[in-house]
ROSE-243334 format. One line per field, with one value per atom (N, C-alpha, C): residue number from 1; residue in three letters; atom name; x, y, z. Coordinates in steps of 0.05 Angstrom, whole numbers, plus 5000, padded with zeros to 4 digits. Layout:
BEGIN
num	(NUM|...)
residuo	(ALA|...)
atomo	(CA|...)
east	(X|...)
north	(Y|...)
up	(Z|...)
END
This chain:
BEGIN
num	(1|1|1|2|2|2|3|3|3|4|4|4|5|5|5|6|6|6|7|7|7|8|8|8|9|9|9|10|10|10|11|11|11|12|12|12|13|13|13|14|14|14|15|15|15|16|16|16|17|17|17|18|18|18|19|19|19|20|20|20|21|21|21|22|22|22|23|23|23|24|24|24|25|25|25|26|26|26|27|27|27|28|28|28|29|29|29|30|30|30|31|31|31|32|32|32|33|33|33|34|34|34|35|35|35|36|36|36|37|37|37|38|38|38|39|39|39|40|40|40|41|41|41|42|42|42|43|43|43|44|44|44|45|45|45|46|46|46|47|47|47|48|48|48|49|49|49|50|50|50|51|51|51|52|52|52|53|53|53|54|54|54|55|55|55|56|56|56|57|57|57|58|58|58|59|59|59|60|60|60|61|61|61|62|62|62|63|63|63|64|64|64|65|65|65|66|66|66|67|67|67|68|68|68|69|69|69|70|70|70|71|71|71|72|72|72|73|73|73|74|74|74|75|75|75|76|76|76|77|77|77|78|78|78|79|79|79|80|80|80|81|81|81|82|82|82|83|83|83|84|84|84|85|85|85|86|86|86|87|87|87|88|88|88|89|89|89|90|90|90|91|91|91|92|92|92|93|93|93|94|94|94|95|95|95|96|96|96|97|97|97|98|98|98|99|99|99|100|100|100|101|101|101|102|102|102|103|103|103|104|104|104|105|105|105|106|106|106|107|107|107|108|108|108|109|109|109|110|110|110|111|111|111|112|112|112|113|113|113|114|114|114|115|115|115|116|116|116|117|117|117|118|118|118|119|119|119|120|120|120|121|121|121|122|122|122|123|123|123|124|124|124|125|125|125|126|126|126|127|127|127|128|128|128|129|129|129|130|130|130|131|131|131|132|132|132)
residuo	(UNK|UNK|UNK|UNK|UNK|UNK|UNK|UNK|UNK|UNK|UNK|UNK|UNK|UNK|UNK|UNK|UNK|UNK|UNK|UNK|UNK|UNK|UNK|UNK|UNK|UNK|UNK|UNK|UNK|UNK|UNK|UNK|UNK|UNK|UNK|UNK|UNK|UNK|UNK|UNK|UNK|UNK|UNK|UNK|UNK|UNK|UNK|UNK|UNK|UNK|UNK|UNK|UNK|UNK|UNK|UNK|UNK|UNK|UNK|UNK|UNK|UNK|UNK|UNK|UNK|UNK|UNK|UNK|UNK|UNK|UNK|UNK|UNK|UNK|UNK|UNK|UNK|UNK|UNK|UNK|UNK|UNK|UNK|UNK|UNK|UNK|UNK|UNK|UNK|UNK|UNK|UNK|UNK|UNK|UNK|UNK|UNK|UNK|UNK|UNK|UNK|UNK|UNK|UNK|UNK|UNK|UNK|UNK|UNK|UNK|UNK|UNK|UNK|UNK|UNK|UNK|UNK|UNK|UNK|UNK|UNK|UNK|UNK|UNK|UNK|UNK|UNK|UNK|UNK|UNK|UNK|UNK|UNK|UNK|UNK|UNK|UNK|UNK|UNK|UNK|UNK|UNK|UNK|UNK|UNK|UNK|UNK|UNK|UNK|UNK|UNK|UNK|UNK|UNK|UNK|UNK|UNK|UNK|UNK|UNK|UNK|UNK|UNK|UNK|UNK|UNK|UNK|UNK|UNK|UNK|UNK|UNK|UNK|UNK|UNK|UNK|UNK|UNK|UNK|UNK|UNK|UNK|UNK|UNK|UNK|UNK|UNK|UNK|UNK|UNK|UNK|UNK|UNK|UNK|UNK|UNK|UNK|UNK|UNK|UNK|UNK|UNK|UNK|UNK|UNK|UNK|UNK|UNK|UNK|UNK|UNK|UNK|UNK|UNK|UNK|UNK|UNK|UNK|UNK|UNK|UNK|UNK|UNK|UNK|UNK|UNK|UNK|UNK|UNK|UNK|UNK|UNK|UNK|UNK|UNK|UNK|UNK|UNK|UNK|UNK|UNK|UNK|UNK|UNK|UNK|UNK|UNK|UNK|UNK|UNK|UNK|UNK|UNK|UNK|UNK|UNK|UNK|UNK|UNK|UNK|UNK|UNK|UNK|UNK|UNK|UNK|UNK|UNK|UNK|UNK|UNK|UNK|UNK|UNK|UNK|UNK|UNK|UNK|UNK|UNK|UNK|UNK|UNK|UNK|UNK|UNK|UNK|UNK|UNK|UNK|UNK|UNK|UNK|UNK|UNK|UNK|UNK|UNK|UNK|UNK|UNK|UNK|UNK|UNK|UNK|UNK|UNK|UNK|UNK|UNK|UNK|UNK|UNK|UNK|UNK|UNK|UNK|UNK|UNK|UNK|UNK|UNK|UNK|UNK|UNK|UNK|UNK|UNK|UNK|UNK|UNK|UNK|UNK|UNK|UNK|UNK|UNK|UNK|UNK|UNK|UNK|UNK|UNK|UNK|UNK|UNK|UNK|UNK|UNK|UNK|UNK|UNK|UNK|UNK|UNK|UNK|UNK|UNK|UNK|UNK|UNK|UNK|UNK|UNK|UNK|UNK|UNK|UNK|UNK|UNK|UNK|UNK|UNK|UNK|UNK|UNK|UNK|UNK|UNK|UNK|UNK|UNK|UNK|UNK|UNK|UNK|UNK|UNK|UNK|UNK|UNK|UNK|UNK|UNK|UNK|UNK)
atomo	(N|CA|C|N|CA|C|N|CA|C|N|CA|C|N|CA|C|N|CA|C|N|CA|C|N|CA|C|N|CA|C|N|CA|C|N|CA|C|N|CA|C|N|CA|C|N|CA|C|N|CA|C|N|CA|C|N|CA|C|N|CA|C|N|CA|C|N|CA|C|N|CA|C|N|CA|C|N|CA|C|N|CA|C|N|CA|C|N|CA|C|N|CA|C|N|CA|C|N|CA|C|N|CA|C|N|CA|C|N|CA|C|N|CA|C|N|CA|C|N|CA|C|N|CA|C|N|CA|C|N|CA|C|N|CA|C|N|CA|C|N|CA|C|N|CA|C|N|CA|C|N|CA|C|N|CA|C|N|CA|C|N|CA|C|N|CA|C|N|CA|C|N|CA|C|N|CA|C|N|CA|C|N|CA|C|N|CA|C|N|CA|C|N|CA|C|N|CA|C|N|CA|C|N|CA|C|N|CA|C|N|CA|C|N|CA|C|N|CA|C|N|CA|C|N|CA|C|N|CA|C|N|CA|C|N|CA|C|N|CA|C|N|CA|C|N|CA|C|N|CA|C|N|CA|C|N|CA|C|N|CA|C|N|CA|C|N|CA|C|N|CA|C|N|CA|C|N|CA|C|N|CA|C|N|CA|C|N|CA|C|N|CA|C|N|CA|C|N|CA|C|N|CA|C|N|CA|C|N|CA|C|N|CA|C|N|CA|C|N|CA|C|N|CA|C|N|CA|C|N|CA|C|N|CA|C|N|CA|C|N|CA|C|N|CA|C|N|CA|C|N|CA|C|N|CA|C|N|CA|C|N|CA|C|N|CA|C|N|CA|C|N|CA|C|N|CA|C|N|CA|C|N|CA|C|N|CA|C|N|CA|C|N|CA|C|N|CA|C|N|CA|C|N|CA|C|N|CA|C|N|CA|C|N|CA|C|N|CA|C|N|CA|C|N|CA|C|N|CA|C|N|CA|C|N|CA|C|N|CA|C|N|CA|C|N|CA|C|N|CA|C|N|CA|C|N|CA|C|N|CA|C)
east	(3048|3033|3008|2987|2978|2979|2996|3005|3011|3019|3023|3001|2978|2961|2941|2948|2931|2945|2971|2986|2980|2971|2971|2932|2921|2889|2887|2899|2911|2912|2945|2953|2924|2913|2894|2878|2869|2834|2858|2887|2888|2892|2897|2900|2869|2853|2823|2814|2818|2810|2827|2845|2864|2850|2845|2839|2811|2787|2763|2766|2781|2785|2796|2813|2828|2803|2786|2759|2741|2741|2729|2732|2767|2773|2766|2780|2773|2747|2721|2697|2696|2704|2705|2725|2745|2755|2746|2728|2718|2684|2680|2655|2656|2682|2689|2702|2709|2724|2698|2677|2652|2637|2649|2617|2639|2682|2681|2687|2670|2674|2657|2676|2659|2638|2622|2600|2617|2617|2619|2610|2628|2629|2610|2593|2565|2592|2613|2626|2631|2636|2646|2622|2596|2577|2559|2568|2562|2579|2602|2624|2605|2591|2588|2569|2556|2539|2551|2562|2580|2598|2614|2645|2656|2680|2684|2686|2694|2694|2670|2639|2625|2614|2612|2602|2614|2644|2655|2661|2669|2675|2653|2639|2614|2595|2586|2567|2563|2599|2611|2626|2655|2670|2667|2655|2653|2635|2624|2604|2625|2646|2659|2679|2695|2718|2729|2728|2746|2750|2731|2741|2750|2747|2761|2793|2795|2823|2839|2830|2837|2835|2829|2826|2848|2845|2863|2888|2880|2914|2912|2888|2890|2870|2854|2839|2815|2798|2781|2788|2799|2804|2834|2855|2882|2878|2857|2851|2843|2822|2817|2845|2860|2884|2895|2907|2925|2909|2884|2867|2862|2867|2871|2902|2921|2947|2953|2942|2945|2918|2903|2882|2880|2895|2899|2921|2934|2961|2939|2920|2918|2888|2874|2846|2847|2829|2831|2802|2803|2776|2769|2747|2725|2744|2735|2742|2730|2733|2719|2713|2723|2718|2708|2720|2719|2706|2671|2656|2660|2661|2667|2686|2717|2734|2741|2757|2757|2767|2748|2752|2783|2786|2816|2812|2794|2788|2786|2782|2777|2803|2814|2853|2871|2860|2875|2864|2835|2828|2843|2842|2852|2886|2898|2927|2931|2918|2920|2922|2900|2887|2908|2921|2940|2973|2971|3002|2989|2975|2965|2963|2953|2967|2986|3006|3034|3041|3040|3060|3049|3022|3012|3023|3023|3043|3071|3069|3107|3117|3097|3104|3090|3072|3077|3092|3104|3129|3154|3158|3175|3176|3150|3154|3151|3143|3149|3182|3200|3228|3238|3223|3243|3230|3209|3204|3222|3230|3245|3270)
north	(0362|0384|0389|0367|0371|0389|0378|0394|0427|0424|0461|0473|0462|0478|0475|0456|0456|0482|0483|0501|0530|0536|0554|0565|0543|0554|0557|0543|0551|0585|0584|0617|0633|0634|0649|0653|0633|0630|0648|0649|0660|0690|0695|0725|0734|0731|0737|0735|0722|0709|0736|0751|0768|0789|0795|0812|0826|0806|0809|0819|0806|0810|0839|0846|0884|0901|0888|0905|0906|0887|0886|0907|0904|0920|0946|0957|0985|0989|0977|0986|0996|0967|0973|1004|1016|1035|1059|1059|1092|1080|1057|1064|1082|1063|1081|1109|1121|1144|1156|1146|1163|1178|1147|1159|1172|1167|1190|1213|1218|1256|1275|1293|1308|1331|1338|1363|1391|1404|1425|1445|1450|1481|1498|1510|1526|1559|1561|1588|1586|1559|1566|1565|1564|1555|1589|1593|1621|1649|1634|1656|1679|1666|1690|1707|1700|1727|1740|1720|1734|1736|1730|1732|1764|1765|1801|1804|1792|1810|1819|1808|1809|1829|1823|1847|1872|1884|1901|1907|1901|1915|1910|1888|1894|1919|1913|1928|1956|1960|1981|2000|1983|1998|2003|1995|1987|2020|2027|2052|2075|2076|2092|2101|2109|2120|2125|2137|2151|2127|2118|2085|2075|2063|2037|2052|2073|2080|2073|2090|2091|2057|2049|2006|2000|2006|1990|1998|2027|2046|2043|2033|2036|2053|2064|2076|2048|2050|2017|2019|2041|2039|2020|2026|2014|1978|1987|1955|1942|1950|1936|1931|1949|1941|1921|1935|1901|1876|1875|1853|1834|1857|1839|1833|1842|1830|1810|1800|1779|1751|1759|1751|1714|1713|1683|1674|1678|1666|1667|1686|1664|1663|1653|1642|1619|1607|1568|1569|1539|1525|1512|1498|1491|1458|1443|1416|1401|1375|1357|1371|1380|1392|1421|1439|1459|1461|1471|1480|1501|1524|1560|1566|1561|1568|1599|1613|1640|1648|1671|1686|1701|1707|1728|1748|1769|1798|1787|1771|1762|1766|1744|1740|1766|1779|1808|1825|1827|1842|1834|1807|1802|1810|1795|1797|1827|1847|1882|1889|1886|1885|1878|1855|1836|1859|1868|1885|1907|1924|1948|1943|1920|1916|1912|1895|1897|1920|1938|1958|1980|1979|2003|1987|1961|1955|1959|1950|1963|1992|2011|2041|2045|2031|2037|2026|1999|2000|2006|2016|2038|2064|2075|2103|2099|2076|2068|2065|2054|2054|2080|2102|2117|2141|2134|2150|2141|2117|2097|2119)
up	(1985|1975|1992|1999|2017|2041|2050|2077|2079|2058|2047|2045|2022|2020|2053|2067|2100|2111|2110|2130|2115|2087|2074|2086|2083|2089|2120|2144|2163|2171|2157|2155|2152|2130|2116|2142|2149|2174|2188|2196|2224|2219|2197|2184|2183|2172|2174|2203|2213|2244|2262|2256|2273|2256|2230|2218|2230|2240|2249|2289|2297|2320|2325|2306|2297|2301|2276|2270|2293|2316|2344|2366|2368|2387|2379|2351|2341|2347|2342|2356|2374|2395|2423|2430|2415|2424|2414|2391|2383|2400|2415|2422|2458|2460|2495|2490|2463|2458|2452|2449|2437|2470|2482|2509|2529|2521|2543|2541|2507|2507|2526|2532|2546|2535|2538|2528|2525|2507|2504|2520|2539|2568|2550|2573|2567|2569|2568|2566|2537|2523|2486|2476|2494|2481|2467|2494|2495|2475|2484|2466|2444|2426|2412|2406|2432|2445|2467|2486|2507|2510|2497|2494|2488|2494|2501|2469|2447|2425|2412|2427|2413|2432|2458|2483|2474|2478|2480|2456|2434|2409|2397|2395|2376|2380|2401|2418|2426|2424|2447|2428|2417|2409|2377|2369|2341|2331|2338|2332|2345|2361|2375|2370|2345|2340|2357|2378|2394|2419|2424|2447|2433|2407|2388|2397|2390|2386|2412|2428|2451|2457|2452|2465|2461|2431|2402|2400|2403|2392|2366|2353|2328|2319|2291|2280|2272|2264|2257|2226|2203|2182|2199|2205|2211|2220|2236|2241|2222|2200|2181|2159|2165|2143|2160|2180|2194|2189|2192|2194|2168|2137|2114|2114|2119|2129|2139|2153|2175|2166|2160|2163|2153|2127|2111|2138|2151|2165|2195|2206|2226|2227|2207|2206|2201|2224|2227|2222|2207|2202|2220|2217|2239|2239|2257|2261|2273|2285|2292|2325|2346|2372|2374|2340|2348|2317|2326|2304|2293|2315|2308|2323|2306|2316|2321|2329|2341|2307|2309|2273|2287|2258|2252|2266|2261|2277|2309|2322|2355|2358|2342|2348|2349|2330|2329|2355|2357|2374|2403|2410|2435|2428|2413|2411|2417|2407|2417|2433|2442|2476|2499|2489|2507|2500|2474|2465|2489|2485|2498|2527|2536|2560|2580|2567|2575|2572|2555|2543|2574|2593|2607|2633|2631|2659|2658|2631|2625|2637|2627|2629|2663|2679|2709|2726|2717|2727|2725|2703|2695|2710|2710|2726|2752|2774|2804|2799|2779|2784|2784|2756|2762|2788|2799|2824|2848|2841|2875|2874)
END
């Protein structure tokens, strides 16, 4: 019986003893995961003063019915409807890297922007084919 309860308090010290050594390394790895984050780029830092949705639509297009349209292809009443449409499906919360993640209206505005652009390279190389 002896011997059991030796080999049993044994076990124990080496389970605690592996248990504390766990809790070591993990230090040691969120302390080198701590110092090799990098700083937050002075361009996201900037984003929302200088970033184009805030330069060009805030600034620009937003007071302009007739540029919004022309940007957008939309009306800013139409945008605001697409924009409560969409809006729960692609608005992300903030997180541990990313404090102010890109709002819903950015995502739409660029996603537009990006439709409206394909669609004007679409239609000039379309009309260089049918001029060839």
């Amino acid at each position: 019986m002896e011997v059991i309860r030796r080999k049993r308090k044994l076990a124990a010290m080496l389970i605690i003893t592996e248990i504390i050594d766990d809790d070591r390394d993990e230090e040691i790895i969120f302390r080198e995961l701590a110092e090799s984050r990098k700083e937050v780029s002075a361009v996201f830092q900037k984003r929302m003063n200088e970033g184009i949705y805030n330069t060009l639509i805030k600034r620009h297009l937003r007071d302009e019915e007739e540029k919004f349209q022309s940007y957008f292809r939309l009306t800013r009443e139409r945008f605001s409807f697409v924009l409560s449409l969409v809006e729960e499906d692609i608005t992300t919360s903030s997180y541990n890297r990313v404090k102010e993640p890109i709002t819903a209206a950015e995502k739409l505005a660029s996603t537009l922007s990006l439709v409206k652009n394909h669609q004007v390279c679409l239609q000039s190389h379309l009309s260089i084919e049918k001029n060839s």
